[in-house]
N, C-alpha and C positions, 0 to 999 in steps of 0.2 A: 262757961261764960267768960272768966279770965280770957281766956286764950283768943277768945274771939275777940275783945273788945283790943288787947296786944296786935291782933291783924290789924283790929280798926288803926290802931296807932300805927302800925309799922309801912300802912300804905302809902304813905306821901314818897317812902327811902323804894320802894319799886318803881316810881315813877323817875327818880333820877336814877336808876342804875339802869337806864336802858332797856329795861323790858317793857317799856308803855309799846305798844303796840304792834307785840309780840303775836304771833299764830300760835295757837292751842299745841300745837304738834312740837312746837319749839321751844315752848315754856318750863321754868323751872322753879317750883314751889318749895318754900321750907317750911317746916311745922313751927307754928307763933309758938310754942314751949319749948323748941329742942331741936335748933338748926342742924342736928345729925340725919335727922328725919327729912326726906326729898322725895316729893312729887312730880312726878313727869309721865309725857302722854307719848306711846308708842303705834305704828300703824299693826292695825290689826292682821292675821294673815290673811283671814276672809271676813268680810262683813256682810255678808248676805245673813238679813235675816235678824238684825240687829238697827240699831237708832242711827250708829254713830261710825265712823272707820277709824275711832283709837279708841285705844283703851290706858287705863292708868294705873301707873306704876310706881309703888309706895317701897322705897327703900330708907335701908341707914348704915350703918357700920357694921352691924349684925345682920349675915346671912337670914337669919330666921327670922327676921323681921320683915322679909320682904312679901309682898302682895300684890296681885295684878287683879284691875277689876276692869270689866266691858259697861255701857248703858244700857240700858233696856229702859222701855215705857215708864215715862210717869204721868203725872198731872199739875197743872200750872206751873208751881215753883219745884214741885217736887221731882227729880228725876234720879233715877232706881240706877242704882251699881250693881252689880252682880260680879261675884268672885271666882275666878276660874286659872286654873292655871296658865304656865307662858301663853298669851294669845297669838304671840310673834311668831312661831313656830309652825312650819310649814305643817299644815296638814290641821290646825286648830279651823276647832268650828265651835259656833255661838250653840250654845243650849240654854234656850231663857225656860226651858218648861223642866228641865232638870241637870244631871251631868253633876260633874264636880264642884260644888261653892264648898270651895274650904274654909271661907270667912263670912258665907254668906250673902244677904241682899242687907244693903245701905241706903244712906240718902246721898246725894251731890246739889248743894245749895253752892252755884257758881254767885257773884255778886261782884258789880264792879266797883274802881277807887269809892264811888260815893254812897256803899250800899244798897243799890238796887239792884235786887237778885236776878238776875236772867231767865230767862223763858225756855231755852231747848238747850238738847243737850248738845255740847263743843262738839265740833267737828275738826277734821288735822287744818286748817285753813283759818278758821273764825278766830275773831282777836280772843285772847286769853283772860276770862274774867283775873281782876287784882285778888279776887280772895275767894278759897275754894273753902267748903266749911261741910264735914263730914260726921255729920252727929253722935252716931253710932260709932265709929271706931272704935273707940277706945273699950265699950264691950264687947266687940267681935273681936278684937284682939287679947283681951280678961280672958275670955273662952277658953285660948289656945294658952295660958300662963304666959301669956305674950306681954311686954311694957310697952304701950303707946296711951301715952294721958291726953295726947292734941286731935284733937277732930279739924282745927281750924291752919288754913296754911294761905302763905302771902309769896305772889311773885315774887322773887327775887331775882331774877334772869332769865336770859333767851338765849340759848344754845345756838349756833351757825355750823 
């Protein structure tokens, strides 16, 4: 809850750094506890078969901290991550009924500067909610002996 309410706070400073009206595909999130922590959305190699044509890509300074997750089906606010390795990689294909989740299925609560969570899931195009909020993280990563304490991340830039 910290961490979220630190997004609440830090959204006014993404609106001046130039990422107000950033596309999905182009945005660059930091984790509200641990700006080493960066979320970014990569085009999938295939999307057939899937919600959305990226998928998202959770890095830090530490190699083994990194994770790629695709969308898959949700419900109203709720829309389903699912973990799977490089998606970018010629030859990847979506398996929402199995395959490899190394991290497992997630939530993605996108919400904009004023907190209203959004309805579908991002696509490479569609403006980039200000605050991405990941509830489960940080036990899908406890799992693996992994350190990520933030589920919750705030634009801070737009890649060109």
């Amino acid at each position: 809850m910290a961490a979220f309410l630190l997004a609440m706070a830090l959204g006014a400073s993404a609106a001046s750094t130039g990422a107000a009206g950033c596309d999905m595909l182009h945005a660059v999130y930091r984790a509200a506890d641990d700006p080493h922590f960066t979320l970014t959305a990569a085009r999938l190699a295939s999307h057939s078969g899937v919600v959305s044509d990226i998928g998202l890509h959770l890095q830090s300074k530490n190699p083994e901290d990194e994770s790629w997750w695709y969308f898959d089906q949700g419900s109203g606010h709720w829309i389903s991550l699912i973990s799977t390795l490089d998606p970018t990689v010629t030859g990847w294909v979506a398996e929402p009924d199995g395959g490899t989740r190394v991290h497992g299925a997630l939530t993605f609560i996108g919400m904009n500067v004023k907190g209203d969570i959004l309805e579908d899931s991002p696509q490479s195009k569609t403006l980039a909610p200000y605050y991405v909020i990941i509830p489960q993280l940080s036990e899908a990563y406890r799992k693996h002996q992994k350190q990520h304490s933030a589920g919750a991340f705030v634009l801070s830039g737009c890649r060109r």
